[in-house]
Residue frames as qw, qx, qy, qz and C-alpha x, y, z in Angstrom:
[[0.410, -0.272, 0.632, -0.599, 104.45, 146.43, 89.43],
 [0.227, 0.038, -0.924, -0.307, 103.37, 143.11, 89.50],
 [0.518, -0.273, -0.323, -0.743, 99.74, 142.50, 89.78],
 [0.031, -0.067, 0.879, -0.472, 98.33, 140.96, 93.08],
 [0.641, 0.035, 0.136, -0.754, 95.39, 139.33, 92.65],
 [0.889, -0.143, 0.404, -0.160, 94.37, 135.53, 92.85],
 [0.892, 0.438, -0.046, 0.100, 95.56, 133.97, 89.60],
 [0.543, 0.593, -0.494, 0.331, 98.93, 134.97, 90.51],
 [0.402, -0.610, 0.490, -0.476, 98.89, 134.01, 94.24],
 [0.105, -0.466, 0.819, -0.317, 99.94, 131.09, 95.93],
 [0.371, 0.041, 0.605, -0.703, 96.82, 130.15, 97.67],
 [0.542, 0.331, 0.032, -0.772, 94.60, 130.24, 94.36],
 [0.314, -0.015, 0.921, 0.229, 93.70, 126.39, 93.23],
 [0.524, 0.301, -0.195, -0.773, 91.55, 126.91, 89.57],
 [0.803, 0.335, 0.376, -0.318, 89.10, 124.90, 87.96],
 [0.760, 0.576, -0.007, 0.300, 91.38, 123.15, 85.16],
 [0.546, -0.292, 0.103, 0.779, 94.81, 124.60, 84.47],
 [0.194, 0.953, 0.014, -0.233, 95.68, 128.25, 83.21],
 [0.734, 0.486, 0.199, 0.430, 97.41, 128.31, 80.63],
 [0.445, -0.682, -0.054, 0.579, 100.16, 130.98, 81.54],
 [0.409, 0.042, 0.572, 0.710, 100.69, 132.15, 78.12],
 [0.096, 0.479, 0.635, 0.598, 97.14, 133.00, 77.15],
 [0.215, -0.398, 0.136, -0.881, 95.66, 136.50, 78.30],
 [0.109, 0.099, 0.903, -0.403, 94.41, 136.06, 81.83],
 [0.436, -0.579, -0.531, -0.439, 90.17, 135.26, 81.80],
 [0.382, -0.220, 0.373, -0.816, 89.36, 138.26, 85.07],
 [0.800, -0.107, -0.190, -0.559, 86.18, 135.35, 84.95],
 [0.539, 0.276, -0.763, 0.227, 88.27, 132.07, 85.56],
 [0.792, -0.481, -0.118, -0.357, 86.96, 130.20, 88.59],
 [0.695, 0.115, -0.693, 0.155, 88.51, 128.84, 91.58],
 [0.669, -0.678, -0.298, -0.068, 89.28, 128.38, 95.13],
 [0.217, -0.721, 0.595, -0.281, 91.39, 130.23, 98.18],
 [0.835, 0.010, -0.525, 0.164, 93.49, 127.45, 99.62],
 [0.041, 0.669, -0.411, 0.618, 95.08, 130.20, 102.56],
 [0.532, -0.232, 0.613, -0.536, 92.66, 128.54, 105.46],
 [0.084, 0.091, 0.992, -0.019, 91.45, 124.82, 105.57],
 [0.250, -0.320, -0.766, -0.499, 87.93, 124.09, 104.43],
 [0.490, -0.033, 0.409, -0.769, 84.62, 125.51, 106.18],
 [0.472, 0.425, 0.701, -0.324, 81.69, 123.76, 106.70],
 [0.023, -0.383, -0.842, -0.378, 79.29, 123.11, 103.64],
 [0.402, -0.142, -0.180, -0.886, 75.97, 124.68, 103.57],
 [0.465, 0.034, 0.747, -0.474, 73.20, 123.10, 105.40],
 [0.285, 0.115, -0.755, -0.579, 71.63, 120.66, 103.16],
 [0.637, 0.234, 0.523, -0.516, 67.85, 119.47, 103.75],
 [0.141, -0.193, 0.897, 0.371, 67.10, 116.24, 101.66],
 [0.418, -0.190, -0.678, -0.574, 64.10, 115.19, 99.64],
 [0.500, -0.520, -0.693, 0.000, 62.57, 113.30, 102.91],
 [0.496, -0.827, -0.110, -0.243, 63.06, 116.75, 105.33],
 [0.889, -0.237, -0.127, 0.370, 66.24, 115.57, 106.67],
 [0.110, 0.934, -0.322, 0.108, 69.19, 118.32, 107.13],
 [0.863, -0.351, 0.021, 0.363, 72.87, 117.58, 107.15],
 [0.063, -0.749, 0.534, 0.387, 76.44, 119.08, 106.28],
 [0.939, 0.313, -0.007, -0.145, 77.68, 117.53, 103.40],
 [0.802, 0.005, -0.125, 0.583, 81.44, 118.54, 103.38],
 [0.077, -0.809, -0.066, 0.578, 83.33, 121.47, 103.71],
 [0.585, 0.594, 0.274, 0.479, 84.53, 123.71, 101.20],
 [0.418, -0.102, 0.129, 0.894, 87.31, 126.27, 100.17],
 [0.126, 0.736, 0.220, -0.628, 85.99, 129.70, 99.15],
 [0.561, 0.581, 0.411, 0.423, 85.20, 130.38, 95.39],
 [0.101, -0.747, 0.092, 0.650, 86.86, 133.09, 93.92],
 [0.723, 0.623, 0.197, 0.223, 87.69, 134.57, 90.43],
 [0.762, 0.116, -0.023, 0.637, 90.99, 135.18, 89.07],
 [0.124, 0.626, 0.066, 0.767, 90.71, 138.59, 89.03],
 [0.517, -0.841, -0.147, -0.069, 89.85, 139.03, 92.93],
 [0.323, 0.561, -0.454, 0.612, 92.21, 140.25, 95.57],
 [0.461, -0.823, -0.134, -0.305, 92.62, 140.76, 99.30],
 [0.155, 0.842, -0.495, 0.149, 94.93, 141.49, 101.48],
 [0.893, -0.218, 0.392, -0.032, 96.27, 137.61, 102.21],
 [0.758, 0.630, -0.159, -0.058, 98.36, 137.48, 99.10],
 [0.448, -0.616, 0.564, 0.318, 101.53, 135.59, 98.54],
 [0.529, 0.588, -0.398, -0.465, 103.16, 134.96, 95.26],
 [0.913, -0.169, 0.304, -0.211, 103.54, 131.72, 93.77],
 [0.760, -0.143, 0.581, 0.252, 106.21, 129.48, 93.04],
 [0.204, 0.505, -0.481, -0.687, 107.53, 130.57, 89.31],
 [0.094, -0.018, -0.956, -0.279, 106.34, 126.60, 88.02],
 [0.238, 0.073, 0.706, -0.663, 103.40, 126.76, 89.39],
 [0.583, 0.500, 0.130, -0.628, 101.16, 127.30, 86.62],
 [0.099, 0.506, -0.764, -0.389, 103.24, 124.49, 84.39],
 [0.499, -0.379, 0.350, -0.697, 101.81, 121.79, 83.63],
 [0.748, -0.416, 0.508, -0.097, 101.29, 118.75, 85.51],
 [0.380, 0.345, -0.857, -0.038, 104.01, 115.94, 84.85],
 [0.870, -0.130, -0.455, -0.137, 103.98, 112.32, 85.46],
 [0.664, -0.094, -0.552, 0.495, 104.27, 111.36, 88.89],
 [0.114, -0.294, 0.125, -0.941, 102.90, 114.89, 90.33],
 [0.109, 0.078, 0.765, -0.630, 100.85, 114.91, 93.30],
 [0.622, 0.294, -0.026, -0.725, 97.68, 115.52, 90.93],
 [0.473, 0.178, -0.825, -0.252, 98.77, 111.95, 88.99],
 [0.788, -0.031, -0.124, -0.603, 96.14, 109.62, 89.59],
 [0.880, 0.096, -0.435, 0.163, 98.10, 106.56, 89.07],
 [0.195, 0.493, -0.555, 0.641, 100.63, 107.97, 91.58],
 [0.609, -0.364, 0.265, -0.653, 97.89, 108.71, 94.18],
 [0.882, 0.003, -0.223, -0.415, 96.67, 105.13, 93.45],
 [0.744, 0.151, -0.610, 0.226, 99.95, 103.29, 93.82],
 [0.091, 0.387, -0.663, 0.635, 100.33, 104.48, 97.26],
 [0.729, -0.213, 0.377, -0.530, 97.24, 103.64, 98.89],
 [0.915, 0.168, -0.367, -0.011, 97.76, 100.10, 96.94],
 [0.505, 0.457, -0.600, 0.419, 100.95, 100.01, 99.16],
 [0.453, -0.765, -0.351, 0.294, 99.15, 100.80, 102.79],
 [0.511, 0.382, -0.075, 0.767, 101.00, 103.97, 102.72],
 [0.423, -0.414, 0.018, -0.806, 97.79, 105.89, 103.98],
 [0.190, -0.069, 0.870, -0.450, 97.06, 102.82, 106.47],
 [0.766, 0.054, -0.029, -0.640, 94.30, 101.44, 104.52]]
């Protein structure tokens, strides 16, 4: 039976890449991706001030579970080539193009 629990779900975007070879780390940080970003914590600056800063994704560790799972993509854990949606330079040449309407 195949194990259901973040590191092998869909949803689950780690800190760094996982190496899909090497025994899993149950410790291994990252975030649900399932629902869009909450609010941020309230944040009260040096002078008293309070704001949101951004939102954020729930933290989780590889080893959690619940019952939202979906498996992921067999490549998923490969990793990144040139010209992937993580590539920097990629990212870069589009906005350089107006793509995003800057």
């Amino acid at each position: 039976m195949k194990r259901m629990i973040c590191v092998d779900c869909r949803h689950f975007e780690p800190y760094g890449r996982i190496d899909p070879d090497a025994p899993l780390d149950p410790y291994a940080e990252g975030e649900c991706r399932r629902q869009c970003p909450a609010l941020g914590p309230m944040i009260t600056d040096r002078h008293g001030d309070e704001f949101r800063h951004f939102g954020e994704w729930p933290k989780v560790l590889a080893c959690d579970w619940c019952g939202e799972y979906t498996p992921c993509e067999p490549d998923r854990l490969a990793p990144p080539q040139p010209g992937d949606r993580a590539d920097n330079d990629s990212v870069s040449s589009h906005i350089d193009s107006g793509e995003f309407g800057t």
